[in-house]
C-alpha positions in Angstrom: 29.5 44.4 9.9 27.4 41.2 9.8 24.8 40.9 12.2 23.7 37.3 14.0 20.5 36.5 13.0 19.1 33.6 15.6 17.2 31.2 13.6 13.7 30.6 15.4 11.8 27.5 15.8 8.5 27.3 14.2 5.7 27.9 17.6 4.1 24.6 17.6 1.2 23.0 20.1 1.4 20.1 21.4 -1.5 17.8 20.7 -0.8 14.9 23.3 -0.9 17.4 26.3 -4.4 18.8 24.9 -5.9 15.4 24.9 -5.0 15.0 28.2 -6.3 18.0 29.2 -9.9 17.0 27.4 -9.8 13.4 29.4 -9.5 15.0 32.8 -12.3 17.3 32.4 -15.0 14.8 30.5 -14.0 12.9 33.9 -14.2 15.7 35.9 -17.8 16.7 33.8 -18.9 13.0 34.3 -17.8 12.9 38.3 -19.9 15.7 38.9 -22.9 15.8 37.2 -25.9 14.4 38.9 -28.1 11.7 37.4 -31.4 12.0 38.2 -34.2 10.1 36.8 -37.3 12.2 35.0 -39.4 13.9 37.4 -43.0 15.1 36.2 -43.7 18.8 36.1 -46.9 18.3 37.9 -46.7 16.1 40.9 -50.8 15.2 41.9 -51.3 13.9 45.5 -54.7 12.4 45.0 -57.1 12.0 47.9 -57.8 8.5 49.2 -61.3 7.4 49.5 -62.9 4.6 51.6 -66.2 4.5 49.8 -64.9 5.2 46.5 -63.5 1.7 46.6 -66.2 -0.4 47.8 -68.7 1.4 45.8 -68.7 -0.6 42.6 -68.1 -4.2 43.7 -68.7 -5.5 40.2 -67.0 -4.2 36.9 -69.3 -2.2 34.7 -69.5 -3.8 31.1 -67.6 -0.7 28.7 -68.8 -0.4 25.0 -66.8 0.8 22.3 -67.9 3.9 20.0 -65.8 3.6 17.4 -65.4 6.3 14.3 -63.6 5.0 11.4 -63.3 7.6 8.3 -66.2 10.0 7.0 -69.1 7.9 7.6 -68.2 4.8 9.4 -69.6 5.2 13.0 -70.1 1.3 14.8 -71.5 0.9 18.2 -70.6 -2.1 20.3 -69.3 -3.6 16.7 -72.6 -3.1 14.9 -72.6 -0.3 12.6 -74.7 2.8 13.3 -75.7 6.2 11.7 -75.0 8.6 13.1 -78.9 9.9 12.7 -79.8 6.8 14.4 -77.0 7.0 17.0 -79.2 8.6 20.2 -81.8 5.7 19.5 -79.4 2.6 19.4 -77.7 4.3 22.5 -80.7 4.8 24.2 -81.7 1.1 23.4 -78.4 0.0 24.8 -78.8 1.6 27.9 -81.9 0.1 28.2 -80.9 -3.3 28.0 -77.5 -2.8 30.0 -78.3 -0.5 32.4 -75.1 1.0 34.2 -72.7 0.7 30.9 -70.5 3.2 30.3 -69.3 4.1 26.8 -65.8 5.2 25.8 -65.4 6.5 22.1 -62.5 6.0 19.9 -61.5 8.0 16.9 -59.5 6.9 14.4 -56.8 9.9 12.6 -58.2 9.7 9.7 -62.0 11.0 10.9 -63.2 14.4 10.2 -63.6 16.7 13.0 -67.2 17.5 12.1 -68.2 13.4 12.2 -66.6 13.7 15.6 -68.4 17.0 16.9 -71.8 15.2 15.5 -71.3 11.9 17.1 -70.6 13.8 20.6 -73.7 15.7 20.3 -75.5 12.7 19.5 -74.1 11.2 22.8 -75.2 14.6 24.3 -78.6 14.2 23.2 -79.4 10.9 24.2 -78.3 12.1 27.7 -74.8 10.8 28.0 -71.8 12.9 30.0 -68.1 12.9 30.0 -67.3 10.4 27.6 -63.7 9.4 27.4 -62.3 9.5 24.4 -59.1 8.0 23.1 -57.7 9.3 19.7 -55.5 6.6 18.4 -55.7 4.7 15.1 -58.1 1.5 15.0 -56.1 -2.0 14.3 -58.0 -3.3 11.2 
């Protein structure tokens, strides 16, 4: 007694149907995905002010604090220590009275020159100075 045995074709998948497949959804992904440009996590409504505009009619003249390295401190471009700092300010104030100072720190400056020149400002009566902490073009 012999017995029929049915030969049976290897299970293959068809790649060509798959990629199709892929296409329609990345369209379908594509169709339906929102673009939306980058919205800030904090949205700030400021105030308006009438007075706040009209109060300074002329621009105040800014001068520069710069700290470069360890021991490099210059006010205005004229190099300063920073034991002498709370004089040459208080000179310059004298002389340009309404000036506001903005300080700038280069990466490479130690923390503590930084914490002395802001108490130097802080002892020759200066407040909220803005500080921007970026390297200094040579």
């Amino acid at each position: 007694m012999r017995f029929y045995t049915k030969r049976r074709k290897m299970p293959s998948i068809t790649i060509v149907s798959l990629i199709d497949i892929l296409a329609i959804l990345l369209i379908f992904f594509i169709v339906t995905t929102t673009f939306r440009e980058k919205l800030p996590q904090l949205q700030i409504n400021l105030p308006e002010s009438k007075s706040a505009a009209t109060a300074s009619s002329e621009p105040k003249k800014a001068v520069l604090l710069q700290i470069k390295g360890a021991d490099q401190i210059t006010l205005d471009g004229k190099p300063v220590t920073a034991s002498g700092l709370p004089s040459a300010i208080r000179d310059l104030q004298k002389s340009n009275p309404g000036c506001s100072i903005t300080m700038q720190a280069d990466k490479e400056a130690p923390f503590g020159t930084v914490v002395s020149v802001l108490d130097a400002l802080q002892e020759a009566g200066i407040k909220n100075v803005p500080a921007v902490a970026k390297p200094i073009a040579k």
